[in-house]
N, C-alpha and C positions, 0 to 999 in steps of 0.2 A: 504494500500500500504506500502511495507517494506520501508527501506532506500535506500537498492543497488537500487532499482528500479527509485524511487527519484533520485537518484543522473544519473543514465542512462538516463531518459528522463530531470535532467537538463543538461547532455552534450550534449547529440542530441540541444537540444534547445540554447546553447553556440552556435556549431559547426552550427546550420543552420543561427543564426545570423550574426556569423561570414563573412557565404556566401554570407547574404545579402546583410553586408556593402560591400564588395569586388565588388560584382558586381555594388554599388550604385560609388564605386570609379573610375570603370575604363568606371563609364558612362559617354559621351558628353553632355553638358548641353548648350544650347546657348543663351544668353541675348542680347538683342537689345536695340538701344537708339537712334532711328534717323539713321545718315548713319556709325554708329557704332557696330557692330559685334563680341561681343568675347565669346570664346567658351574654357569650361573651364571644367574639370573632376570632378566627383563627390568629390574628394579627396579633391577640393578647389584647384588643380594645371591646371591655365592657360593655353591653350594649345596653342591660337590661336588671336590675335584681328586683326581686318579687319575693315579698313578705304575707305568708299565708297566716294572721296576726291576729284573727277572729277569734279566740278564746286567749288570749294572750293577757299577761298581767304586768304591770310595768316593773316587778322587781325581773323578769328576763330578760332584760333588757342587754347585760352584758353574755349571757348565754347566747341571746341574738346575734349578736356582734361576734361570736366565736364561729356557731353558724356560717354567718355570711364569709368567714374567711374559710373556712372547710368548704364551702359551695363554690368559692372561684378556682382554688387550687384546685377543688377537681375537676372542673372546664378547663384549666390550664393541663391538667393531666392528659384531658381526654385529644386537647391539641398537638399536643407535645407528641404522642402514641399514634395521631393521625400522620404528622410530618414525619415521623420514622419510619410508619410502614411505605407513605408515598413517595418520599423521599430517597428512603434506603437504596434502590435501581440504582440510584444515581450516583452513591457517597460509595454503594460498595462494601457498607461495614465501616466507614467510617465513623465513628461518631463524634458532635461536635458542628457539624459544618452549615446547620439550620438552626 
């Protein structure tokens, strides 16, 4: 194989990467934590959180709040585990490089 050719099938290979993050960012992800809801873009930009609060008493208030950080991390989880497996083609086993 020459080099122009190399270097063409790594641009394809850039340019479909590319696509993949793109479409990994402007995915909805949603993590749960109880009656806590937040939904948040592949990008790591929060879109959303939802408080299910209807029998709730205001000494929860800091439980709430523990909640809501178990509810993002695990949309953060669930992004992170999307970009590895769509990703991984690409890295090879690298890990690190998204």
């Amino acid at each position: 194989m020459n080099i122009q050719a190399m270097m063409k099938q790594a641009q394809k290979m850039q340019k479909d990467m590319m696509n993949e993050k793109n479409k990994i960012d402007e995915t909805l992800y949603e993590g749960k934590s109880s009656i806590v809801t937040a939904t948040v873009k592949g990008s790591k930009e929060i879109e959303k959180i939802k408080i299910d609060a209807e029998n709730m008493d205001k000494d929860e208030i800091e439980m709430l709040e523990d909640m809501i950080v178990v509810a993002i991390n695990d949309a953060f989880k669930k992004i992170d585990k999307d970009v590895e497996e769509k990703m991984g083609k690409y890295t090879k086993g690298m890990p690190g490089l998204f």
